[in-house]
GUDREN-850494 format. One record per residue (C-alpha): residue number from 1; residue in three letters; x, z, y. Coordinates in Angstrom, 2 decimals, m for minus. Each point is the difference from the previous one (the first is absolute). Layout:
BEGIN
REC     k     r         x         z         y
REC   NUM   ALA         X         Z         Y
...
***
This chain:
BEGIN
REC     k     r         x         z         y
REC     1   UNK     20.11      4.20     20.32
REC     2   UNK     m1.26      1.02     m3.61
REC     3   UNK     m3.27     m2.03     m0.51
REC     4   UNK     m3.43      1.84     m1.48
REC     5   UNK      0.98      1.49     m3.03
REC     6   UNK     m1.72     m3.23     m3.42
REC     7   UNK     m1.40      1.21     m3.47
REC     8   UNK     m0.38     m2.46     m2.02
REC     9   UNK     m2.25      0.46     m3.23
REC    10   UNK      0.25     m2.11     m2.93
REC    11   UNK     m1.61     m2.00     m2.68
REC    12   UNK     m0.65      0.36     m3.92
REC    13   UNK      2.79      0.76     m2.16
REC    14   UNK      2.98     m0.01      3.08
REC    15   UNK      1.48      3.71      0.30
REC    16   UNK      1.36      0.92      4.07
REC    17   UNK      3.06     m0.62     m0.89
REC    18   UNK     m0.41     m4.06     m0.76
REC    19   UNK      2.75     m1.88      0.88
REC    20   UNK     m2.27     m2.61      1.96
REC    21   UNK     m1.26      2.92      1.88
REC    22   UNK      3.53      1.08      1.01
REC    23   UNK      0.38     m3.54      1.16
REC    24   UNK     m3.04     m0.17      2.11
REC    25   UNK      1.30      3.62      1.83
REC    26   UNK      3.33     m2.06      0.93
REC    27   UNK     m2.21     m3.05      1.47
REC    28   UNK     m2.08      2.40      2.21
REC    29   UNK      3.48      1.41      0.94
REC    30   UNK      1.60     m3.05      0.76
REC    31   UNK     m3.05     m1.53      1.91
REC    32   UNK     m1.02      3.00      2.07
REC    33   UNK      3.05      2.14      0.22
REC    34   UNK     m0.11      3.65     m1.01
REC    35   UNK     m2.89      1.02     m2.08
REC    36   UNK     m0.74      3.20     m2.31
REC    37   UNK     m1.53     m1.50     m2.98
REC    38   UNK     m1.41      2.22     m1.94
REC    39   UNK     m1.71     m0.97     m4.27
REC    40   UNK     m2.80      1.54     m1.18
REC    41   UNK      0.21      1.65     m3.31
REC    42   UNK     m2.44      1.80     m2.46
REC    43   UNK      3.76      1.32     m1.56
REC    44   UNK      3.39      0.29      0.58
REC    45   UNK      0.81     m1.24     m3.65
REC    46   UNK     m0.10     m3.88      0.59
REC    47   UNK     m1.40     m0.73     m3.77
REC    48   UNK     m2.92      2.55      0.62
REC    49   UNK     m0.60     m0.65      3.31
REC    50   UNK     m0.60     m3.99     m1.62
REC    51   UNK     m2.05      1.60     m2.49
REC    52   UNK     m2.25      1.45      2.80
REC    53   UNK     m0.99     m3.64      1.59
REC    54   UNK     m2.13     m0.76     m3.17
REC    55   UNK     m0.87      3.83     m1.58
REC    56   UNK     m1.21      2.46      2.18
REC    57   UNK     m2.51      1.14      2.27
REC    58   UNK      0.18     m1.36      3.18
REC    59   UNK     m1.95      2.47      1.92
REC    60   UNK      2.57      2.71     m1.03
REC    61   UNK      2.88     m2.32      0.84
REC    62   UNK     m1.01     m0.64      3.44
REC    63   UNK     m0.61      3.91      0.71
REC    64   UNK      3.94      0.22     m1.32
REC    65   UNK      1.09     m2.87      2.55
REC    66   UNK     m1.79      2.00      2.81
REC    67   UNK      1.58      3.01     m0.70
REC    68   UNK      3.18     m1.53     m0.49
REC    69   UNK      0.16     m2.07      3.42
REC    70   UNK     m1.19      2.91      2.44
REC    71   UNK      2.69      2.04     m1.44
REC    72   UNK      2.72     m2.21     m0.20
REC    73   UNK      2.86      0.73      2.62
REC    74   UNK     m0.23     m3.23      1.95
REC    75   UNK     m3.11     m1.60     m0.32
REC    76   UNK     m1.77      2.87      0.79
REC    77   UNK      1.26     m0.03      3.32
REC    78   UNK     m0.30     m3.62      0.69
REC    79   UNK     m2.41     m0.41      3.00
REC    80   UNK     m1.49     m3.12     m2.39
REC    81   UNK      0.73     m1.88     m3.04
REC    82   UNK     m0.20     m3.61     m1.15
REC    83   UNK     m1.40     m0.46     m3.66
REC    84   UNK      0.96     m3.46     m2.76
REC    85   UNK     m2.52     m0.13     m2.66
REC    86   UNK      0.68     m2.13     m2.79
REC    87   UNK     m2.99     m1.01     m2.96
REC    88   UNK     m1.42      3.09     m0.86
REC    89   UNK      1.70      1.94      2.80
REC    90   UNK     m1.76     m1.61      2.06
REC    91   UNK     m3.20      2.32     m0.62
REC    92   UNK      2.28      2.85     m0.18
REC    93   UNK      1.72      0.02      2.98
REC    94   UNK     m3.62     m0.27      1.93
REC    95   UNK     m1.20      2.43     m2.08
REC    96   UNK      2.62      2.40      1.23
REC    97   UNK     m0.81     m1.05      3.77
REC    98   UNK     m3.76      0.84     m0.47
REC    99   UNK      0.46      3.21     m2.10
REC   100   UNK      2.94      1.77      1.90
REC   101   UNK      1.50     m2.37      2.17
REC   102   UNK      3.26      2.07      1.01
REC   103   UNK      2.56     m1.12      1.04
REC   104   UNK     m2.69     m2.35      1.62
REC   105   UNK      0.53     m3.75     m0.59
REC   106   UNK      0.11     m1.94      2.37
REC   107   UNK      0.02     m3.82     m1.52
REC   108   UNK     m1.18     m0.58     m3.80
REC   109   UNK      0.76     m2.84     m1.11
REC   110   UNK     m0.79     m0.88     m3.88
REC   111   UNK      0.84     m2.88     m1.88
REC   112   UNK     m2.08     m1.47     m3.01
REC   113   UNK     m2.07      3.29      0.19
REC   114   UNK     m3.21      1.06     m2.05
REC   115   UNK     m2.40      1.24      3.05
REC   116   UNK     m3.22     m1.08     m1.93
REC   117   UNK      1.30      0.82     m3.18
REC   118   UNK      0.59     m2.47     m3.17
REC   119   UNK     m2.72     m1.51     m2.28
REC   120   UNK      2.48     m0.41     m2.78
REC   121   UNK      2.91      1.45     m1.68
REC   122   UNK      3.49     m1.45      0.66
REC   123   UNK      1.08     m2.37     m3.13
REC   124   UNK      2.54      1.32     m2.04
REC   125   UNK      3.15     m1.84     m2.11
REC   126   UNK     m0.75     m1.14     m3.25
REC   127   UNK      2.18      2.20     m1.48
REC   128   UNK     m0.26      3.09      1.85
REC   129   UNK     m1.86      1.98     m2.20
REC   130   UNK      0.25      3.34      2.24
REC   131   UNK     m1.82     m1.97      3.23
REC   132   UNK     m2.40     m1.35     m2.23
REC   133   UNK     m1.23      2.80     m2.01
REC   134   UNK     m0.65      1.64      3.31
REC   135   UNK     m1.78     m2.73      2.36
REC   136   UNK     m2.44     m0.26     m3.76
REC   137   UNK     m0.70      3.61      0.52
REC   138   UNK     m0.66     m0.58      3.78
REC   139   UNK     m2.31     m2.64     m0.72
REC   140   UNK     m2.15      2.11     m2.48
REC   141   UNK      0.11      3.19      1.46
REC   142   UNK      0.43     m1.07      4.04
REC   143   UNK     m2.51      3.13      0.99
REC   144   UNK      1.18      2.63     m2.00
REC   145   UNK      1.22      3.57      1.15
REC   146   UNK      2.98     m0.45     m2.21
REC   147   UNK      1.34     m3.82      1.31
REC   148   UNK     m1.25      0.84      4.09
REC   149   UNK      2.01      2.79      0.00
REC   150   UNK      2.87     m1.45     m1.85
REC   151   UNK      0.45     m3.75      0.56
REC   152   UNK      0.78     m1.31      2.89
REC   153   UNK     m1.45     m3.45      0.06
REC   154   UNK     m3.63      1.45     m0.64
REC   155   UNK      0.04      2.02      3.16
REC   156   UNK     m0.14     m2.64      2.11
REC   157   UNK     m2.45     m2.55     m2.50
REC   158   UNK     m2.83     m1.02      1.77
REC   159   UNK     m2.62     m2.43     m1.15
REC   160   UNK     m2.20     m1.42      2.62
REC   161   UNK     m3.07     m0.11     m3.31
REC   162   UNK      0.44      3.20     m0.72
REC   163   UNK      0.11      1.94      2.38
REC   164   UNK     m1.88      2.92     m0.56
REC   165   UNK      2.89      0.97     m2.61
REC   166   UNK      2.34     m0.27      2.33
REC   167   UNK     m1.25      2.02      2.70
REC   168   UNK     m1.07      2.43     m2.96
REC   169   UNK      3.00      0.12     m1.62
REC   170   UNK      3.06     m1.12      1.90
REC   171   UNK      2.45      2.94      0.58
REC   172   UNK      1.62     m2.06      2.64
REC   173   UNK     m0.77     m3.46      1.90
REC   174   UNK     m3.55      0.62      0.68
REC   175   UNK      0.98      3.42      2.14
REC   176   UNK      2.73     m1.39      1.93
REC   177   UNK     m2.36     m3.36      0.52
REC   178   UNK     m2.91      2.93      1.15
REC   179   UNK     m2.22     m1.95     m1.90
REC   180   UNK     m2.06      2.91     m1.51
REC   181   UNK     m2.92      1.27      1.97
REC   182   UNK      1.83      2.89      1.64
REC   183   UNK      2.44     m1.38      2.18
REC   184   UNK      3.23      1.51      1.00
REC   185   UNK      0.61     m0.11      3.43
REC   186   UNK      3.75      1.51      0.25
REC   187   UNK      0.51     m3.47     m1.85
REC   188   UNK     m1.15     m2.15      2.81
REC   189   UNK      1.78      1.78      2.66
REC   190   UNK      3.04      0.08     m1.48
REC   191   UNK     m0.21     m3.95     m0.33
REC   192   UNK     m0.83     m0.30      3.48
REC   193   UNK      3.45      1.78      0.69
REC   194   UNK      1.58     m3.41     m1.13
REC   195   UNK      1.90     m1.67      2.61
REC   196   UNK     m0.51     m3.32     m2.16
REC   197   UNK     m1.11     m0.70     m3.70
REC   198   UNK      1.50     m3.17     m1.66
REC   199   UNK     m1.28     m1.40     m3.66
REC   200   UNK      1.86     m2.38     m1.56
REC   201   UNK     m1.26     m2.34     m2.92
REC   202   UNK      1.56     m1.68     m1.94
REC   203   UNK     m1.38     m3.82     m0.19
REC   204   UNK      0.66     m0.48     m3.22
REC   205   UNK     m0.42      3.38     m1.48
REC   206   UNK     m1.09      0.36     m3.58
REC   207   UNK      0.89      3.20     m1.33
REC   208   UNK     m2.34      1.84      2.89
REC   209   UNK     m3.24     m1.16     m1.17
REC   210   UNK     m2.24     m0.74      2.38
REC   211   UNK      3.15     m0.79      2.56
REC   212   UNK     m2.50      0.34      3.18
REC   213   UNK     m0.16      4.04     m1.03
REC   214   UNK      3.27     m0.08      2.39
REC   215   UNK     m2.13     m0.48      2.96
REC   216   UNK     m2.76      1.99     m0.89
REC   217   UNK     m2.44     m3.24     m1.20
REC   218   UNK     m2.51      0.45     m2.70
REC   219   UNK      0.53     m2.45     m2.89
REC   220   UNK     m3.26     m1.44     m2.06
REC   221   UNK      1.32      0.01     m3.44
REC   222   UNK     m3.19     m2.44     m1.25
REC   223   UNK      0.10     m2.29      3.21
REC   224   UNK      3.23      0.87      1.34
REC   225   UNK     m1.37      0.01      3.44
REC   226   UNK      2.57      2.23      2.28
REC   227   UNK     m1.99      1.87      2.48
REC   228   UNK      2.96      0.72      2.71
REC   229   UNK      0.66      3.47      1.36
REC   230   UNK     m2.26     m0.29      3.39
REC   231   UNK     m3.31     m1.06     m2.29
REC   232   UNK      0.44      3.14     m1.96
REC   233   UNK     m1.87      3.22      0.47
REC   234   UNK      3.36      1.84      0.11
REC   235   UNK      0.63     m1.42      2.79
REC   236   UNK     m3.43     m0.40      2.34
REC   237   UNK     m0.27      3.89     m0.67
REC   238   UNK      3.26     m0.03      0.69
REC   239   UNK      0.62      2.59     m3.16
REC   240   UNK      3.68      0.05      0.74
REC   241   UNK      0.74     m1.08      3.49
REC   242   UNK      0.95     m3.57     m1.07
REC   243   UNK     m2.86     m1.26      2.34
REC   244   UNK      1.53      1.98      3.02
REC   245   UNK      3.89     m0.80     m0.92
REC   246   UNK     m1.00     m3.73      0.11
REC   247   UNK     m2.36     m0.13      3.04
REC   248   UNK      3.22      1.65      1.72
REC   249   UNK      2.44     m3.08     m1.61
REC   250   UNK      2.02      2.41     m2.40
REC   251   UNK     m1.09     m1.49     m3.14
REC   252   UNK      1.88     m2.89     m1.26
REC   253   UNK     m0.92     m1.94     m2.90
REC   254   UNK      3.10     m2.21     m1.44
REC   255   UNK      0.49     m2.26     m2.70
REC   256   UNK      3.15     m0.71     m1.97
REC   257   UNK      1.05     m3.24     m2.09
REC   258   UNK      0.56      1.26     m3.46
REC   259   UNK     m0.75      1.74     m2.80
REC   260   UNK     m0.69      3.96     m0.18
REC   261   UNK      3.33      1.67      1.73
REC   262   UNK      1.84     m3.31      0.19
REC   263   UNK      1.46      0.07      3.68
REC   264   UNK      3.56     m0.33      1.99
REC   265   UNK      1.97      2.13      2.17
REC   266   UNK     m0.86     m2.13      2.78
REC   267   UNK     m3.55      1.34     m0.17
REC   268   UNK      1.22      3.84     m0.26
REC   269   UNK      1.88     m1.13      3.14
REC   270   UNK     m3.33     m1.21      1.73
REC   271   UNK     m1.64      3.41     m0.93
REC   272   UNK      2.81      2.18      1.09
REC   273   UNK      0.00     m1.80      3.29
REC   274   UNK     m4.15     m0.16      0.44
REC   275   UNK     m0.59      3.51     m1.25
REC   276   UNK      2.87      2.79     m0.14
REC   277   UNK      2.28     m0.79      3.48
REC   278   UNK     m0.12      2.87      1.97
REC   279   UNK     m2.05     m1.41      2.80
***
């Protein structure tokens, strides 16, 4: 029997057709049997659709993912899908369930995600001049027109001491989060569709900073006091149906050993066999 159809959405700077991602499609395969597995792109070109992790505008790029899913020939007729999230497809791939959600998904699962948004720009290589030009121009112009609708890692910034920016200005995080006065509620029932909801964080995670944004925890950048998920507004308004997916046991918070996307095949295995076995 052909399990629920995966997409799996990626991180910075990998393109759909990554070799590690090819890999992980054969571990599903060998560990559940059958399985369509199916990679999100922005574009078919594998340099441009690279390209499109870190310049682009992310609202636009999900509307293309929708369309593309409900029309493709075999997803679109799968009674459910399961849905890998890795770094910043994390957001995107529950972005998609709250803003069109079809095929419907069934299990997300996202590993070393950015639910609460970063506080900081990723570091770059001392000698690559390309990345560092254009985190400096994030960093000065975070809230402009020009960098929220065309670089990625700004759409999902979010800093807890400025916050009215953020809700003013963000193009993307702070609607899929429903954190602006007006709340959405298509968004909520759509993530009450979810069958489960695991978040994975890395332990020792440096590159997502704060790390706790993986599980939806607000991060004190002066005191570093983490204020978990369940102490949150988001969640005792229950903005997004987090409060009702956990009071019903289908939110899982996990931790991994390791730095930022450092894991095994063993723990792939432990996913496959958790989340995306036809029951």
């Amino acid at each position: 029997m052909l399990n629920f159809a995966i997409f799996i959405s990626i991180s910075t700077l990998l393109h759909y057709q990554a070799d590690g991602l090819r890999a992980l499609e054969s571990v599903i395969n060998e560990t559940i049997g059958p399985t369509y597995t199916y990679f999100i792109r922005i574009d078919e070109d594998a340099s441009a659709d690279r390209q499109a992790t870190f310049l682009g505008n992310l609202t636009t790029q999900v509307e293309k993912v929708c369309e593309d899913l409900a029309s493709h020939p075999t997803l679109s007729k799968a009674p459910a899908v399961n849905a890998l999230g890795f770094s910043q497809g994390s957001q995107f791939l529950r972005a998609y369930v709250e803003r069109c959600n079809s095929p419907r998904v069934a299990n997300l699962v996202t590993f070393g995600g950015q639910h609460n948004g970063i506080s900081d720009f990723q570091n770059c290589d001392s000698d690559d001049w390309l990345c560092r030009t254009w985190t400096g121009y994030l960093k000065s112009n975070t809230w402009s027109s020009f960098v929220q609708s065309r670089l990625v890692p700004a759409q999902y910034f979010r800093d807890p001491e400025d916050l009215e920016s953020y809700l003013d200005y963000s193009n993307f995080l702070a609607d899929i989060n429903n954190e602006r006065e007006v709340k959405n509620s298509t968004y909520k029932a759509n993530m009450e569709k979810l069958e489960s909801f695991a978040m994975y964080v890395f332990a020792n995670d440096t590159t997502v900073v704060p790390k706790e944004s993986g599980w939806f925890a607000e991060f004190n950048t002066t005191s570093t006091e983490v204020t978990k998920l369940q102490d949150r507004t988001i969640y005792k308004e229950d903005w997004l149906g987090l409060k009702s997916l956990d009071e019903d046991g289908k939110l899982h918070f996990r931790t991994i050993v390791g730095a930022h996307m450092q894991f095994g095949e063993d723990l792939i295995e432990d996913v496959a066999k958790e989340y995306f076995k036809a029951k």
